[in-house]
C-alpha positions as YAML, in Angstrom:
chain: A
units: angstrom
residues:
- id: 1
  name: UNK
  ca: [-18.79, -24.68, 19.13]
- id: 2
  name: UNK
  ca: [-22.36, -25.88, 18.46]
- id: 3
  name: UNK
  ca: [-25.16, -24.54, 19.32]
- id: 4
  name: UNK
  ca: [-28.61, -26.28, 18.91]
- id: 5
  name: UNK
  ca: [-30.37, -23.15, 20.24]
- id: 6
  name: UNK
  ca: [-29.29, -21.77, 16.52]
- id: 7
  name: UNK
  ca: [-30.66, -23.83, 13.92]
- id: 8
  name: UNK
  ca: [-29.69, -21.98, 10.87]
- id: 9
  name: UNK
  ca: [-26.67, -22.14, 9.57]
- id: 10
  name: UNK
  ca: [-24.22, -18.67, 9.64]
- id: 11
  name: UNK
  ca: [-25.31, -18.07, 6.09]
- id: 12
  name: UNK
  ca: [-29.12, -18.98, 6.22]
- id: 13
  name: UNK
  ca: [-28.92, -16.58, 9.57]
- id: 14
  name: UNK
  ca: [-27.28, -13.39, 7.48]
- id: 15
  name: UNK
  ca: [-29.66, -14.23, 4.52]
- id: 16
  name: UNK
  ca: [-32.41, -13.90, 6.67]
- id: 17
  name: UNK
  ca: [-31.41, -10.58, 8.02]
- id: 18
  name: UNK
  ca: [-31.21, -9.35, 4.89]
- id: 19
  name: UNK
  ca: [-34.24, -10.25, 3.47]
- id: 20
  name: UNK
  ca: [-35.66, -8.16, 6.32]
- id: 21
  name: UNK
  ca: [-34.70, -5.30, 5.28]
- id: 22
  name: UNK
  ca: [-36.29, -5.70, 2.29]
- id: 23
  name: UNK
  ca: [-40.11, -6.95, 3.52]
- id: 24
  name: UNK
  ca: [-43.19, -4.91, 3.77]
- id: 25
  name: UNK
  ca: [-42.61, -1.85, 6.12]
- id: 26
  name: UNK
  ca: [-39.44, -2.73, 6.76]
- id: 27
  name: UNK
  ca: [-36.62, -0.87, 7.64]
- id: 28
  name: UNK
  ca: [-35.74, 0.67, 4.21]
- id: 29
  name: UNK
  ca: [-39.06, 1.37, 3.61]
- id: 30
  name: UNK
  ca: [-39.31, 3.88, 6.69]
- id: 31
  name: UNK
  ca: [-40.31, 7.44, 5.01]
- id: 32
  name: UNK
  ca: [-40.50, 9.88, 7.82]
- id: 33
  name: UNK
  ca: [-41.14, 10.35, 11.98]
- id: 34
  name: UNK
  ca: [-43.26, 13.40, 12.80]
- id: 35
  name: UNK
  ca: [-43.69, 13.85, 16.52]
- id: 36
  name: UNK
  ca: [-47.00, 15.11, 17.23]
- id: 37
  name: UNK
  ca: [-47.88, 18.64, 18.97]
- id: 38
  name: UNK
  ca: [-50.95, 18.98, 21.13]
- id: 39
  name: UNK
  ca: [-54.00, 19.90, 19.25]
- id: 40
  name: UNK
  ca: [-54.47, 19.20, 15.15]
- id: 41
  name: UNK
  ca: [-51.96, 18.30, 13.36]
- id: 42
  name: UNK
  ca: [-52.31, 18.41, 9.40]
- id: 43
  name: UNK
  ca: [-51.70, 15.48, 7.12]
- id: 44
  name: UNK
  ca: [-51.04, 15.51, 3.39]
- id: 45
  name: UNK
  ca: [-48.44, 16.45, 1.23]
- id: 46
  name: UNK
  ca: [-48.85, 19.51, 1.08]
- id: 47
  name: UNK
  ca: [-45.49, 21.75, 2.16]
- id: 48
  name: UNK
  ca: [-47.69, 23.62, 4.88]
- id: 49
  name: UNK
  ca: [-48.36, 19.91, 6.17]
- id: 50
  name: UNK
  ca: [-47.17, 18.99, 9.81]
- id: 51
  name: UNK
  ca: [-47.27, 15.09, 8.64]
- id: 52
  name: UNK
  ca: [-46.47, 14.79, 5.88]
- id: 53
  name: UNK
  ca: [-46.99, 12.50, 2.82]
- id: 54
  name: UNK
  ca: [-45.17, 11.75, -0.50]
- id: 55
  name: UNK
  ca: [-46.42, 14.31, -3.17]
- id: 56
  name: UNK
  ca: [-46.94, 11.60, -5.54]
- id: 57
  name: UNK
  ca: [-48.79, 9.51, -3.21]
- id: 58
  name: UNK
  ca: [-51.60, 11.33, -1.28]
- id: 59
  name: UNK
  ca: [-53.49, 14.56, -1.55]
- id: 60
  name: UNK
  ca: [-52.07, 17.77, -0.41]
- id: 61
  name: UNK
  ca: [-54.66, 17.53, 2.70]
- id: 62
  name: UNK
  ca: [-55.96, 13.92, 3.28]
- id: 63
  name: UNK
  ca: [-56.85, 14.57, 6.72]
- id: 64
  name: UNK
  ca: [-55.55, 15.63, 10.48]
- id: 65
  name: UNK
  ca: [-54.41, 13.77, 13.56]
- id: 66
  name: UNK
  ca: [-55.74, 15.42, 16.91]
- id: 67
  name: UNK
  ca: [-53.52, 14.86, 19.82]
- id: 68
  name: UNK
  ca: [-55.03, 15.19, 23.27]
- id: 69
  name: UNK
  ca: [-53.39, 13.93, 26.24]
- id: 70
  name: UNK
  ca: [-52.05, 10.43, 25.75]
- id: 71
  name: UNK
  ca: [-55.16, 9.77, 22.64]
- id: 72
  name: UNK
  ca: [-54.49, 10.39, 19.36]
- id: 73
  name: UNK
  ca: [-57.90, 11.08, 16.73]
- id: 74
  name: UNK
  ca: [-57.26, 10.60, 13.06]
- id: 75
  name: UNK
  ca: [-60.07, 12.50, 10.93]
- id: 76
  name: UNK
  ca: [-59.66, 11.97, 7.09]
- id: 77
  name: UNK
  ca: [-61.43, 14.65, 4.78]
- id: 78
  name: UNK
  ca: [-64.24, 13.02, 2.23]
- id: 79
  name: UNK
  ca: [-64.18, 11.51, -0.58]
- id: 80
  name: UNK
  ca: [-60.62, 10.40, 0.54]
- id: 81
  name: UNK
  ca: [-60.86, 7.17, 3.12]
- id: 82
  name: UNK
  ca: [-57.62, 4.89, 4.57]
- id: 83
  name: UNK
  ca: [-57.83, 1.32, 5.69]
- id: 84
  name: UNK
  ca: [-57.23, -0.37, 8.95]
- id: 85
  name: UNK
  ca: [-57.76, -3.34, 9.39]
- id: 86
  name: UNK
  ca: [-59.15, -3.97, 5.88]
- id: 87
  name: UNK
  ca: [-62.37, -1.72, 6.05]
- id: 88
  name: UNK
  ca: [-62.26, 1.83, 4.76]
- id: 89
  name: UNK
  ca: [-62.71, 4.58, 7.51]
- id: 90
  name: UNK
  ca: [-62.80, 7.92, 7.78]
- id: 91
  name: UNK
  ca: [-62.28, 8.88, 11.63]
- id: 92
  name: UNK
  ca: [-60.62, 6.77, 14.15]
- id: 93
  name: UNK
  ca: [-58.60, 6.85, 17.39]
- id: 94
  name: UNK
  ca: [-55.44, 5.84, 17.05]
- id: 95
  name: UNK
  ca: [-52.98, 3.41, 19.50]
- id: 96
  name: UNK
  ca: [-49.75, 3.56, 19.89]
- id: 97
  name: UNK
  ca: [-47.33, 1.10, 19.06]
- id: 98
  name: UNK
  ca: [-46.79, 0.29, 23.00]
- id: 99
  name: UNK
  ca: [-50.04, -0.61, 23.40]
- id: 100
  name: UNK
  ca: [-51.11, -4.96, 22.65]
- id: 101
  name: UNK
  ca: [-52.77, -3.97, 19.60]
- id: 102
  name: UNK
  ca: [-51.35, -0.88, 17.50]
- id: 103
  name: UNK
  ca: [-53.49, 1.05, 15.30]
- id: 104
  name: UNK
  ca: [-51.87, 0.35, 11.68]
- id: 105
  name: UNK
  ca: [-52.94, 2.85, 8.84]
- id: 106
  name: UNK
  ca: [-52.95, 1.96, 5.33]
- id: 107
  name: UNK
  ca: [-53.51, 4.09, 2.63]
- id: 108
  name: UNK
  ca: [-51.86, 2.87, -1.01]
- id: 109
  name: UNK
  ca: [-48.48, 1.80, -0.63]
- id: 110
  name: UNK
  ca: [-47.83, 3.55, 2.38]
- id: 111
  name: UNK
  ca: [-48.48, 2.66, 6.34]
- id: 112
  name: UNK
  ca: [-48.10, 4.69, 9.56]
- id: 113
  name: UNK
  ca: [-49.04, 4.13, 13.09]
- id: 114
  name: UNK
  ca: [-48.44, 6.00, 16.60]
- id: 115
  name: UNK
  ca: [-45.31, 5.27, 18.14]
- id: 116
  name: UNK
  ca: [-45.01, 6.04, 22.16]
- id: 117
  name: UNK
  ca: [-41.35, 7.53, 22.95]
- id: 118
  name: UNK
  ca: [-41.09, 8.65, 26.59]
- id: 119
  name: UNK
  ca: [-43.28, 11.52, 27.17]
- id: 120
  name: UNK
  ca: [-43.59, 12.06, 23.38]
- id: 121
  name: UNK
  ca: [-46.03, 11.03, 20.40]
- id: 122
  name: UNK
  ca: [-45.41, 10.50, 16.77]
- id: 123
  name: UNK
  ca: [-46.41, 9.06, 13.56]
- id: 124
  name: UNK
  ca: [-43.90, 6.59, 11.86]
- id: 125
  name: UNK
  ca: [-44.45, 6.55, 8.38]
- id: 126
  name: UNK
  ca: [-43.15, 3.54, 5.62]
- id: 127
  name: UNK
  ca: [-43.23, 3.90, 2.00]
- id: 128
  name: UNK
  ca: [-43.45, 0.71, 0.55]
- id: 129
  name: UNK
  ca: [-42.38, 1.84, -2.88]
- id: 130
  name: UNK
  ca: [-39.03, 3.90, -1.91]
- id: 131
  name: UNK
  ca: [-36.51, 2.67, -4.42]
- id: 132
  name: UNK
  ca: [-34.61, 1.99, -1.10]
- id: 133
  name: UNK
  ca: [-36.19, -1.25, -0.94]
- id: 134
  name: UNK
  ca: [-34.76, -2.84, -3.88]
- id: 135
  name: UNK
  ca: [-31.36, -0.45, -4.59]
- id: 136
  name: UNK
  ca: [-30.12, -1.93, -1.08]
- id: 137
  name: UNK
  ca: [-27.33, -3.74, -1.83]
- id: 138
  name: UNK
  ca: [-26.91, -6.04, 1.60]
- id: 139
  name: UNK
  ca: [-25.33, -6.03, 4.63]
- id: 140
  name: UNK
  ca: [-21.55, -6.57, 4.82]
- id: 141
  name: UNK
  ca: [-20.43, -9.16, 6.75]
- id: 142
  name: UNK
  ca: [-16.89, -10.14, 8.58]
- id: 143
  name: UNK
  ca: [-16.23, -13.37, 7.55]
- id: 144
  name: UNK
  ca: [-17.00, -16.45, 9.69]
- id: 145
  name: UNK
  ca: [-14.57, -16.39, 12.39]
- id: 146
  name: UNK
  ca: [-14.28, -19.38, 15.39]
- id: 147
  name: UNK
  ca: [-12.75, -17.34, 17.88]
- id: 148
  name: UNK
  ca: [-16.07, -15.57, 18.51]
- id: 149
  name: UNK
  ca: [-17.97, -18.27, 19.30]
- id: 150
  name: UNK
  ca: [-17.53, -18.73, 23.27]
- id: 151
  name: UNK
  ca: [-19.68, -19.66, 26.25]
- id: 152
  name: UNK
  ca: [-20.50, -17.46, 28.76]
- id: 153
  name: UNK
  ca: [-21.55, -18.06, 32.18]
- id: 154
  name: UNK
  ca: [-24.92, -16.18, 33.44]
- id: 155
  name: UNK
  ca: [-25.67, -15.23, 36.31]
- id: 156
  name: UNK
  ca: [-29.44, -13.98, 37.02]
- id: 157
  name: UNK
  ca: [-29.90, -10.15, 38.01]
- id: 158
  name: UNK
  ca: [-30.00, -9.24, 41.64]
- id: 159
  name: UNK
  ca: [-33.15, -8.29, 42.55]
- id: 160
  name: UNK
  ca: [-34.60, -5.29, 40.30]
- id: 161
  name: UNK
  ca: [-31.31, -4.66, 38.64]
- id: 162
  name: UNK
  ca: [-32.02, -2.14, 36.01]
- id: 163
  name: UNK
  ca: [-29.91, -0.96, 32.79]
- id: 164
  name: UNK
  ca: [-29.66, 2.90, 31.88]
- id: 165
  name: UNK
  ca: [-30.51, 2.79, 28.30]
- id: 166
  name: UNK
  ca: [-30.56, 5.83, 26.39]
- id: 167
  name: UNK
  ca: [-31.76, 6.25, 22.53]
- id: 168
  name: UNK
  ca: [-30.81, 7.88, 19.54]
- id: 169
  name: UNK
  ca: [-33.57, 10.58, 19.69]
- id: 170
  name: UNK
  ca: [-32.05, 11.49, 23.50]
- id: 171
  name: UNK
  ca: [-34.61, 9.70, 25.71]
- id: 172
  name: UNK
  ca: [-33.87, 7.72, 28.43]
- id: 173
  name: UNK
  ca: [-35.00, 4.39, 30.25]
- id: 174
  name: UNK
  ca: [-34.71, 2.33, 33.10]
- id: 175
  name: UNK
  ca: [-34.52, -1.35, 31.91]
- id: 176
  name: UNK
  ca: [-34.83, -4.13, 33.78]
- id: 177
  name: UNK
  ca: [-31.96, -6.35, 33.20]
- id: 178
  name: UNK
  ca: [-32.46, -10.30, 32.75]
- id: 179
  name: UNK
  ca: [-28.40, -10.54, 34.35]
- id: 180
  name: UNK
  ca: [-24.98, -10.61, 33.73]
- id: 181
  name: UNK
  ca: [-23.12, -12.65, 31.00]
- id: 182
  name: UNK
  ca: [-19.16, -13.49, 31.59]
- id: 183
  name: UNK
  ca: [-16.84, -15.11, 29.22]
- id: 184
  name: UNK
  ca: [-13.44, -14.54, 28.12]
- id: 185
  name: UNK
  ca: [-11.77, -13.48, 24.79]
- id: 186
  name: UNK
  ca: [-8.59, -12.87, 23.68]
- id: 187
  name: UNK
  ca: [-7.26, -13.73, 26.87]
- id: 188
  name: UNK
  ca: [-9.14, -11.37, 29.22]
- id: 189
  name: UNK
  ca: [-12.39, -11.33, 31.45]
- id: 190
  name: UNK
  ca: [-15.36, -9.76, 30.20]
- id: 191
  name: UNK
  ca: [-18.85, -9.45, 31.20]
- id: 192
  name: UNK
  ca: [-22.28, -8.04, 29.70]
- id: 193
  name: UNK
  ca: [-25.57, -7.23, 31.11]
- id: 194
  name: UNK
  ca: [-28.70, -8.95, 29.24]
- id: 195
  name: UNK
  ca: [-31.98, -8.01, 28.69]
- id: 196
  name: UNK
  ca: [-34.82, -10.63, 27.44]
- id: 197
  name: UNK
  ca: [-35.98, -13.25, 29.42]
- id: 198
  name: UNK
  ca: [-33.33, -16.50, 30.33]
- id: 199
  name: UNK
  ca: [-35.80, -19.45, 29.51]
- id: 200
  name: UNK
  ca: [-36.23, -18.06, 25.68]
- id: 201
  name: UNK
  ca: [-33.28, -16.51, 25.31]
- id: 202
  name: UNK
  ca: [-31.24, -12.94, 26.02]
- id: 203
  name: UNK
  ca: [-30.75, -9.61, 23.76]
- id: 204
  name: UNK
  ca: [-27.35, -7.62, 23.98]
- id: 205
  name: UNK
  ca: [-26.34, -4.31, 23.45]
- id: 206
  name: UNK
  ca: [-22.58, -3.63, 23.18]
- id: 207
  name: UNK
  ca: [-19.92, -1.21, 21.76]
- id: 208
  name: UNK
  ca: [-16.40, -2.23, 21.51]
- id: 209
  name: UNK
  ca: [-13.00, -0.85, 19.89]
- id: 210
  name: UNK
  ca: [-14.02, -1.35, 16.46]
- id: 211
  name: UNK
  ca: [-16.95, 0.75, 16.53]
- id: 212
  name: UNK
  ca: [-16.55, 4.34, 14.38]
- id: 213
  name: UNK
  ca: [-13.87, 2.40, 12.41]
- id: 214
  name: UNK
  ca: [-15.25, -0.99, 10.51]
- id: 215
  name: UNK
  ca: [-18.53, -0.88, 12.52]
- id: 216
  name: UNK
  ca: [-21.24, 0.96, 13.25]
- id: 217
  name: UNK
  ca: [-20.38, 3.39, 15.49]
- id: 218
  name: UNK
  ca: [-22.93, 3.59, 18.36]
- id: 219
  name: UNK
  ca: [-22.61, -0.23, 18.79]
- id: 220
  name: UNK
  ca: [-24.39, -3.89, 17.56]
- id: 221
  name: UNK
  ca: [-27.17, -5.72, 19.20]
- id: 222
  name: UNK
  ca: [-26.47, -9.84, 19.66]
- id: 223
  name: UNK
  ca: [-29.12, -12.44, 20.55]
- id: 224
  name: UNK
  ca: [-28.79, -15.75, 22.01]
- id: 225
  name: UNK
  ca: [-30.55, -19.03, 23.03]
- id: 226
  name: UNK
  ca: [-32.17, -20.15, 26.23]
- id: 227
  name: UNK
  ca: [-29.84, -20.36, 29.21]
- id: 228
  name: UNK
  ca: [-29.10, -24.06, 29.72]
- id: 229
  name: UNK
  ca: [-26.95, -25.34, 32.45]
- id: 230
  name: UNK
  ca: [-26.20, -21.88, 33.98]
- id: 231
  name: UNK
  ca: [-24.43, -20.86, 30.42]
- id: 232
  name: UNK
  ca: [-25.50, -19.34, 27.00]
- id: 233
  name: UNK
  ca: [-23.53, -19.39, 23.62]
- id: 234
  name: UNK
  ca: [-22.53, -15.65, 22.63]
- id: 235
  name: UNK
  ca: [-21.79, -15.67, 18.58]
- id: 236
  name: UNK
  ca: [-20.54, -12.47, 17.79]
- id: 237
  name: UNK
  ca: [-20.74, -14.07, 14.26]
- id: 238
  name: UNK
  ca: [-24.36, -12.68, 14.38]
- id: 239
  name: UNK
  ca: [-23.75, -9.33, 15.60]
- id: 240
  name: UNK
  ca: [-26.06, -7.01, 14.20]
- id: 241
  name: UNK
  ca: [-26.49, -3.70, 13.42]
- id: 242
  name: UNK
  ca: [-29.68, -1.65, 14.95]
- id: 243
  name: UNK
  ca: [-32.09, 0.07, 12.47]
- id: 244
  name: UNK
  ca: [-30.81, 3.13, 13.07]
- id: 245
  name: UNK
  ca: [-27.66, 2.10, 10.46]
- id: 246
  name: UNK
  ca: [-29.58, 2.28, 7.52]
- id: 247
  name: UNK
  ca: [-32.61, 5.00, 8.17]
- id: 248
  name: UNK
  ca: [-33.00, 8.35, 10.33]
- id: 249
  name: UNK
  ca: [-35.95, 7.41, 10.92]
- id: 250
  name: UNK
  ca: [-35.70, 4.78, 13.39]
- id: 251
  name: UNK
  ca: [-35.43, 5.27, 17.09]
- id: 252
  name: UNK
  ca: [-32.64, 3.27, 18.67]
- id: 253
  name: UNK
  ca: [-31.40, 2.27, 22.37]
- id: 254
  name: UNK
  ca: [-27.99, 2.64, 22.52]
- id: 255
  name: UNK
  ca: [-25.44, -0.17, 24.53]
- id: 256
  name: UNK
  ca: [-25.31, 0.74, 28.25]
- id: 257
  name: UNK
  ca: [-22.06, 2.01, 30.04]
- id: 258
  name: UNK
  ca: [-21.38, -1.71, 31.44]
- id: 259
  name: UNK
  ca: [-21.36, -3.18, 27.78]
- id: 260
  name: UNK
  ca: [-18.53, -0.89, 26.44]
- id: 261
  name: UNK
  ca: [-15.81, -3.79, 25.93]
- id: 262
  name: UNK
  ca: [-12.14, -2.86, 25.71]
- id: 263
  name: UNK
  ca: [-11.52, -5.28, 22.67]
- id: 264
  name: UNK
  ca: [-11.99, -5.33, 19.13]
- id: 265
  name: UNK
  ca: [-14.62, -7.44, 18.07]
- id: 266
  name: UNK
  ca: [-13.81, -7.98, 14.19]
- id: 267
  name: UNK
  ca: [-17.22, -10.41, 13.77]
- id: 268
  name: UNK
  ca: [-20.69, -9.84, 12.95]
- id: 269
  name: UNK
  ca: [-22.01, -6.93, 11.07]
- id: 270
  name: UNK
  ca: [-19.66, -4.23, 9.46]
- id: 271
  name: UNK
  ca: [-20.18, -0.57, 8.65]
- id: 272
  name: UNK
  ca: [-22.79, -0.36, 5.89]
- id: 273
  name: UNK
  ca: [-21.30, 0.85, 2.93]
- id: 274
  name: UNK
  ca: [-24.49, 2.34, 1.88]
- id: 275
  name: UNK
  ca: [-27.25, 4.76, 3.24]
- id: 276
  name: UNK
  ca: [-30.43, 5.18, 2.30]
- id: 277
  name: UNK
  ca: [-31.63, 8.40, 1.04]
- id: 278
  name: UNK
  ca: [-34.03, 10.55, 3.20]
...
């Protein structure tokens, strides 16, 4: 079953999501999340440190991050000085990645910025140098299988329909939901609620019976095309896993309760067969 909405082939598609693994402040190169308590927090790399910083990268005190209320003041200590946005500073105030333009620190080869988690506030910290990076061996892949190819039918959400996602760090959100895909495999009626938008194309959380066995256990996220003519193409060919299979340091939502299917979904990603060091 053809889709045009995918351009790349299968292969081009799971090249691709390797390679991002791999890029600058990727996933592998994730090197720590410190959530942030009210007043200063140190950062260096020194032990005593409440953010803190390779040894072999950064001083044992380059500087501290003041957290009050929902603003976050980054102070480094002289002669040391970080980048953002190409210019060397010393002091700045820091926004968080759910803001429209995050504050992103540079300082050698590593990067942080404030990332907004419910009620909470943290640095995420990459390390462009881990040996992560390049000892990754790949994803693993089910091979291509046409049985997992189907159309679904959508229909659009009823009024403010919203999804109960919870994350891997125990948080938990009301999303709004874009609708509801059905379809049928292996002989029986299925459905999944969407997030994303219809007219550029739909994200899916899910869990099924393979999960905790050949794939990751919390579940795979799926994309898709625009909806055209009521109906969207779900590949489970490109089933993915989140971030969260391959660092601790990412913060995942989890599939809701109405995308648990009761079938075994042998296509996409598999189990890693690796994990990077923390």
């Amino acid at each position: 079953m053809s889709n045009p909405d995918h351009p790349q082939s299968l292969r081009e598609y799971r090249q691709t999501m390797d390679e991002a693994l791999r890029t600058h402040d990727s996933w592998l190169a994730l090197a720590g999340l410190f959530w942030l308590k009210p007043g200063v927090n140190t950062l260096g790399s020194s032990e005593t440190t409440q953010v803190r910083l390779p040894a072999n990268l950064a001083p044992p005190k380059l500087g501290t991050l003041e957290l009050e209320g929902d603003r976050v003041l980054m102070r480094v200590q002289p002669p040391q000085s970080v980048k953002i946005d190409g210019r060397d500073v010393r002091q700045a105030e820091l926004d968080p990645d759910t803001s429209e333009s995050p504050t992103v620190v540079h300082f050698g080869p590593l990067t942080w910025v404030v990332i907004e988690r419910g009620d909470r506030l943290g640095i995420r910290l990459w390390d462009n140098s881990r040996r992560e990076i390049h000892a990754f061996p790949g994803r693993s892949w089910f091979d291509e299988d046409e049985r997992y190819r189907v159309r679904a039918e959508f229909s659009a959400r009823d009024g403010n329909q919203e999804l109960r996602i919870e994350s891997t760090i125990g948080d938990v959100e009301l999303v709004r939901a874009a609708g509801k895909l059905t379809f049928e495999l292996e002989g029986q009626a299925l459905s999944l609620q969407a997030m994303g938008d219809a007219a550029s194309g739909l994200w899916i959380l899910f869990k099924d019976l393979t999960n905790g066995g050949s794939t990751y256990n919390p579940g795979r996220y799926m994309t898709t095309g625009p909806v055209q003519d009521g109906g969207v193409e779900l590949d489970f060919n490109r089933a993915y896993n989140p971030p969260c299979a391959f660092t601790d340091y990412a913060t995942c939502p989890l599939p809701p309760s109405e995308n648990h299917l009761p079938v075994r979904i042998e296509a996409g990603e598999r189990l890693p067969g690796w994990t990077a060091s923390v």
